[in-house]
N, C-alpha and C positions, 0 to 999 in steps of 0.2 A: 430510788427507783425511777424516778422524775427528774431528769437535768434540765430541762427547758419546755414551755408550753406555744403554741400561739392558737389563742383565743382568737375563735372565727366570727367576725362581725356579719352573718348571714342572717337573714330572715327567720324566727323561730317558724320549726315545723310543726304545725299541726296536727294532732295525734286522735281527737277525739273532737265530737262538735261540742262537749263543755269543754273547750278550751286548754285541756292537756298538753302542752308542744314541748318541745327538747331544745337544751341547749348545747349546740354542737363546738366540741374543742378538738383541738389534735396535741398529743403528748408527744413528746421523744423520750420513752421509754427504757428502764435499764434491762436487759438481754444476757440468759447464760453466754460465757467465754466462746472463743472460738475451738476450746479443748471441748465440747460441750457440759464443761462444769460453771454450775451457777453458784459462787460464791458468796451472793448478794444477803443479807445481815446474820453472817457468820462467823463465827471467830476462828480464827486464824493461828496457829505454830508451826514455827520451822524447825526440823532438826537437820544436822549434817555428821554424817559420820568421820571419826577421827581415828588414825591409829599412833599417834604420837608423833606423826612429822610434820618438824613443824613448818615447813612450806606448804605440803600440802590442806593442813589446817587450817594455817592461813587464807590457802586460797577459798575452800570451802565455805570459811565466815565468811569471807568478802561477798562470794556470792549471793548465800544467802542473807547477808543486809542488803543486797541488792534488789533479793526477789522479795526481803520484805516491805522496803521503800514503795517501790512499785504497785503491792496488793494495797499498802497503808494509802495511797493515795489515789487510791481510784476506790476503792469500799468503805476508807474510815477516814475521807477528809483530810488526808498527811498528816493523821496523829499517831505517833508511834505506838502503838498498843497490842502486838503480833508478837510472842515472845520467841528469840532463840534460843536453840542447846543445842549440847553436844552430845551424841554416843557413839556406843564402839564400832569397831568395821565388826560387820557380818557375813561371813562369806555367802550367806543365803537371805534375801531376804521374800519373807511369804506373810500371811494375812495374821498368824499370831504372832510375829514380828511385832507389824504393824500395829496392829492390835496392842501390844503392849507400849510402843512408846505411844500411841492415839490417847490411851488413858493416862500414859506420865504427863501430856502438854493439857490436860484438863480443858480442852477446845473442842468446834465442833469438826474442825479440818485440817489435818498434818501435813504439812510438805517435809519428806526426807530425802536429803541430799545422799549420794553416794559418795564415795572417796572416786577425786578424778583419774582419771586413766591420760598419763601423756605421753605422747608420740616422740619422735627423734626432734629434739629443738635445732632448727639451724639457723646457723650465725653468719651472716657476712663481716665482711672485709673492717677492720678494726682501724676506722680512716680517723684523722685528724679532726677532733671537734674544732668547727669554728663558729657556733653557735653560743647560745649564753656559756657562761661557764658553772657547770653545778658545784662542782667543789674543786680544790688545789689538784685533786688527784685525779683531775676528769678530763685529762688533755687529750683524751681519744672517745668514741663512741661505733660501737657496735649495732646494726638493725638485725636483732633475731625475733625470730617465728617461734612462739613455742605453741603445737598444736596437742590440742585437749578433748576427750571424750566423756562428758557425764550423765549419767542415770538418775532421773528424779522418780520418784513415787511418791502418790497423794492419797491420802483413806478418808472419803467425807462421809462421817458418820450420820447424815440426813438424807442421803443418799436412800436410805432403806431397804439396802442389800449390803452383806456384808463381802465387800470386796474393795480393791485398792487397783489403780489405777498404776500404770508404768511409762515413762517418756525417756527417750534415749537422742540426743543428740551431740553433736562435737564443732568444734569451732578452731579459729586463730586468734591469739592475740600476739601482735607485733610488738614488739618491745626497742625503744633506746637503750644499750646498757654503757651508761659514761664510765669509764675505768683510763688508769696509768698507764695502758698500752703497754703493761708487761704480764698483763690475766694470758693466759692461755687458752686454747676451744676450748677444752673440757668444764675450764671456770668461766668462761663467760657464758657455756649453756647453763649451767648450774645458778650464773647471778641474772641470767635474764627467767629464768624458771622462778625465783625467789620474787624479782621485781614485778612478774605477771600476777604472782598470789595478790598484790597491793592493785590490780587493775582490775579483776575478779568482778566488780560490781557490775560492768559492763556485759559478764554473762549473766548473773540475776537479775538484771533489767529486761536482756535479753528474755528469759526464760520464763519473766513473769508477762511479757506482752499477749503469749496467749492463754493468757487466765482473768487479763481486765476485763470487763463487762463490755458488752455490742451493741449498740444504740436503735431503738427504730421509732419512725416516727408514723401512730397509730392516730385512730379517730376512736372520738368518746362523745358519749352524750349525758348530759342528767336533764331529770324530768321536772318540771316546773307549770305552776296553773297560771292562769289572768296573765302580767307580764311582767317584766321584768322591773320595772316602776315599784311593784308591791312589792314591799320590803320583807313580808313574811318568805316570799318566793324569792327573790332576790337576795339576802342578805348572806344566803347557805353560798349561794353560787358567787357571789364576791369573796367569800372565805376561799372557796374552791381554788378561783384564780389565785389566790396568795400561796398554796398549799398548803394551809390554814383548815386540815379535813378533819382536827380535830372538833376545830370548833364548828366547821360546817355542820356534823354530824348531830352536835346541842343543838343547832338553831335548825335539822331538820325532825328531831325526835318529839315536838309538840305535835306533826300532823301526824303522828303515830294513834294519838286518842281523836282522831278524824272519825264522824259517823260514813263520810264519803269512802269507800273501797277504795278507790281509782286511787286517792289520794295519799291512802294509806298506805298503797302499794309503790305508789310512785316514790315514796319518803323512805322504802327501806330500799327499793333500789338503788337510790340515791347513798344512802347509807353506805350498801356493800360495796359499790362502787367507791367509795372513801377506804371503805378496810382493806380492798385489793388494794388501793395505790397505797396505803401505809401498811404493806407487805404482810397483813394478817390474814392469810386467805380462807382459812377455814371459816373465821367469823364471817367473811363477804359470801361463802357459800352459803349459809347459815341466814342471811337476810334475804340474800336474792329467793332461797326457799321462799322464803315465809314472803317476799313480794309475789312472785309466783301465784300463792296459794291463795289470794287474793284479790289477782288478777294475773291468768292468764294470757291475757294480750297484748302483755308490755313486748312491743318487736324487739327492744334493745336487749332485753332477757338473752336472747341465744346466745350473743355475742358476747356478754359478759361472762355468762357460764362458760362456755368452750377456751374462754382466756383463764379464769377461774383454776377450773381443769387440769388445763397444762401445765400449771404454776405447780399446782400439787401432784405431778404427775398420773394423773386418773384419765 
């Protein structure tokens, strides 16, 4: 949720004349896609439909290990964990479709590929390779265009409507196809159609860019007493800067048996403000209440709820 902080070396503010102030940081935060789907700690399957051919199958897998590299490295770190499969072409696809392979990938978010739709490929002039040589029989080399149309559909089951999402785009890929200079057009659309299924990745990369997460860089505060010296008050917000919110959260749950209100309320702030940034949001709603109830006048209150809010769609 966090890719980078910078900790603002300002003046603590003031909040109360017992000596209440905030410590003011700015996050760059992780952000729903630019599809406006927020994929952020969700799991993840890909299907792609097949009807037995095997170029076009081909090309399909390709893609989607391309669109699964992609999501794996921007939500899970680059660890492959996104499973593929295959099923049938359908000439209709609709929500109980969906629906049923959503529950075959046991995840909380399906991408299914469609079977690609391709245009007339064409081939230029079959000129004399005089570049590396690929093999004994590559003494020629053709540049063909083979252009492509495909239909993605996504079903995020946290979403909490049941409905599926649809994207349609098309593209080119240009292809070398090295051959004996005795293939004919008819074969060398057909082996530059074959050699394009093997470049496939290049449109799941493509088709996964607008589903990575969108960064923005926000302002945040936690509350703190005396100053930053006192280690009971300091030691949460040194974990903080590590993103270390687990443990911040230990070392701020002793002012929770605080006789002071102020104080009490400032330490679940503090709190929810950890479980929003470690993507638990209902719990961060859940403390910021009970700070709230407490004290009323935390200013910082607003601003955390309305982010709160958004997260869980309310």
């Amino acid at each position: 949720m966090i890719r980078k902080a910078v900790f603002l070396a300002l003046a603590a503010v003031a909040l109360w004349s017992c000596s209440a102030s905030i410590y003011p940081l700015q996050l760059e935060m992780r952000h729903p896609s630019s599809s406006g789907l927020d994929l952020n700690r969700k799991s993840i399957a890909i299907a792609y439909m097949c009807d037995g051919t095997p170029t076009d199958s081909l090309f399909s897998l390709t893609a989607a290990s391309g669109l699964a590299r992609t999501l794996e490295k921007d939500y899970f770190g680059g660890e492959e964990v996104i499973p593929i499969f295959q099923v049938p072409v359908s000439a209709q696809v609709d929500l109980e479709l969906m629906h049923q392979y959503f529950m075959d990938s046991d995840q909380d978010v399906l991408f299914l590929l469609d079977k690609p739709q391709f245009g007339a490929i064409t081939v230029g002039a079959n000129n004399a390779n005089r570049g590396r040589i690929v093999n004994v029989d590559s003494a020629y080399v053709s540049t063909s265009n083979v252009p492509f149309t495909l239909q993605m559909y996504v079903f995020d089951s946290m979403e909490g409507v049941d409905t599926f999402h649809s994207y349609k785009g098309g593209s080119n890929i240009q292809i070398g196809v090295y051959n004996s200079g005795m293939l004919t057009q008819e074969s060398l659309a057909s082996e530059a159609k074959r050699q394009a299924a093997f470049h496939a990745d290049r449109v799941g990369i493509q088709l996964g860019s607008s589903f990575i997460s969108t960064w923005k860089l926000e302002q945040y505060a936690l509350y703190y007493f005396d100053d930053l010296s006192n280690q009971d008050w300091g030691a949460p917000i040194i974990q903080a800067q590590k993103f270390n919110w687990i443990k911040a959260v230990d070392l701020w749950t002793p002012f929770l048996k605080s006789r002071d209100y102020q104080k009490k309320a400032c330490a679940s702030f503090n709190i929810a403000t950890a479980f929003y940034m470690l993507g638990d949001y209902e719990l961060a709603l859940k403390w910021l209440d009970q700070a709230d109830k407490m004290d009323s006048g935390l200013d910082q209150s607003p601003v955390l709820r309305k982010r709160i809010l958004e997260r869980i769609g309310k």
